[in-house]
C-alpha positions in Angstrom: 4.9 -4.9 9.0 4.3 -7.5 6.6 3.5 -6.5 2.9 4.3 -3.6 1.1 3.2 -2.2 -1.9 5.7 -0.4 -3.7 6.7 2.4 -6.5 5.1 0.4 -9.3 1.8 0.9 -8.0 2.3 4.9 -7.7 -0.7 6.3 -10.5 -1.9 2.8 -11.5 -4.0 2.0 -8.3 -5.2 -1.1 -10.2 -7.6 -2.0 -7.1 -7.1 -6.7 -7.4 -5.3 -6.8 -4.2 -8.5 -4.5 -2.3 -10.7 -7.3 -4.0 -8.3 -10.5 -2.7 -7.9 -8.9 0.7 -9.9 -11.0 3.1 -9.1 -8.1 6.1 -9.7 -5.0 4.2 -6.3 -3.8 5.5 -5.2 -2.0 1.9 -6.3 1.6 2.3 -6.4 3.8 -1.0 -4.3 7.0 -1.0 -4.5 9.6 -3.8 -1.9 8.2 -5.8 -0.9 4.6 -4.6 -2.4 1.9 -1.8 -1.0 1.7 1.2 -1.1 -2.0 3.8 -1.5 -1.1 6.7 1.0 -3.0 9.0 -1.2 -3.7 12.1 -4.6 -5.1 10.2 -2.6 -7.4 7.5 -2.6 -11.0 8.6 0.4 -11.7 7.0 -1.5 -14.1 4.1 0.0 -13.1 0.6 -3.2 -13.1 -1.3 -2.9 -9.3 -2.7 0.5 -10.2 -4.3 -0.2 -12.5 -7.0 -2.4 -10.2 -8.2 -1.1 -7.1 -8.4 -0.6 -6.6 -12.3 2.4 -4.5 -12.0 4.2 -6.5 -9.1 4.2 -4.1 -6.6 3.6 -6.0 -3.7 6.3 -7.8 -1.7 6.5 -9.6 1.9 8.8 -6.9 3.6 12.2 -8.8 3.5 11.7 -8.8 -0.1 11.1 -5.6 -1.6 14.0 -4.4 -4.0 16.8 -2.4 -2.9 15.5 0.7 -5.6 12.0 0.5 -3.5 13.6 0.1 0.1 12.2 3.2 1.6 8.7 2.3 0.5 8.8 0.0 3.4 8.8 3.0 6.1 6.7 5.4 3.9 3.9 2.0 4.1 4.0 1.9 7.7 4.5 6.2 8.7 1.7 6.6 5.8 -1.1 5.0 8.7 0.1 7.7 11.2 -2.4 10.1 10.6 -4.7 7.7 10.0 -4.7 5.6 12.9 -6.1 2.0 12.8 -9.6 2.4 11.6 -10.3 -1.2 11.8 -10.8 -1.5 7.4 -10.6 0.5 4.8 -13.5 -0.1 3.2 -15.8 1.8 6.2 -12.5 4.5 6.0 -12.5 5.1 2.4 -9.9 6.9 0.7 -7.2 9.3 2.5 -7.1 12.8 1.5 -3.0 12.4 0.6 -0.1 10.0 0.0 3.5 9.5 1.7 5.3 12.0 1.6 7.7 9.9 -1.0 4.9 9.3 -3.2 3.4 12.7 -3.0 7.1 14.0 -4.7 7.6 11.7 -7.1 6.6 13.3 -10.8 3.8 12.9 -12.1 3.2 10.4 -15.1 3.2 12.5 -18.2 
């Protein structure tokens, strides 16, 4: 694991960090993006540019987002290692965390 994108990106989905990627390794789930642990290469561009500072190298993510760094990683295990996620496209679901948290109203 590397990066993580956490609760501040849940229903924004703003998309710069897709765009910065130079692996293609952030995968778009219904509600939030999702890094996927094995294809990042560790290089920070995606979080300077994330306009709600959502992303963090994993020993940095707050203490109130702590869990978003296993629901990252368990989120790719249905989906495998596909190799990009621009030939994968979106996933049909979220995390389990993120699927329960309310929606914005």
């Amino acid at each position: 694991m590397t990066y993580v994108i956490a609760q501040p990106c849940v229903d924004v989905k703003d998309k710069a960090c897709i765009e910065e990627c130079p692996v293609d390794c952030i995968y778009e789930g219904e509600r939030s993006l999702y890094i996927h642990p094995d294809e990042c290469v560790d290089c920070g561009a995606c979080e300077p540019v994330c306009p709600v500072e959502a992303i963090y190298y994993e020993d940095d993510v707050p203490e109130q987002w702590s869990a978003f760094t296993a629901a990252n990683a368990e989120f790719f295990d249905a989906v495998g290692s596909p190799g990009g996620a621009g030939a994968h496209g979106p996933v049909a679901g979220d995390h389990p965390l993120v699927a329960a948290l309310p929606a914005p109203s």
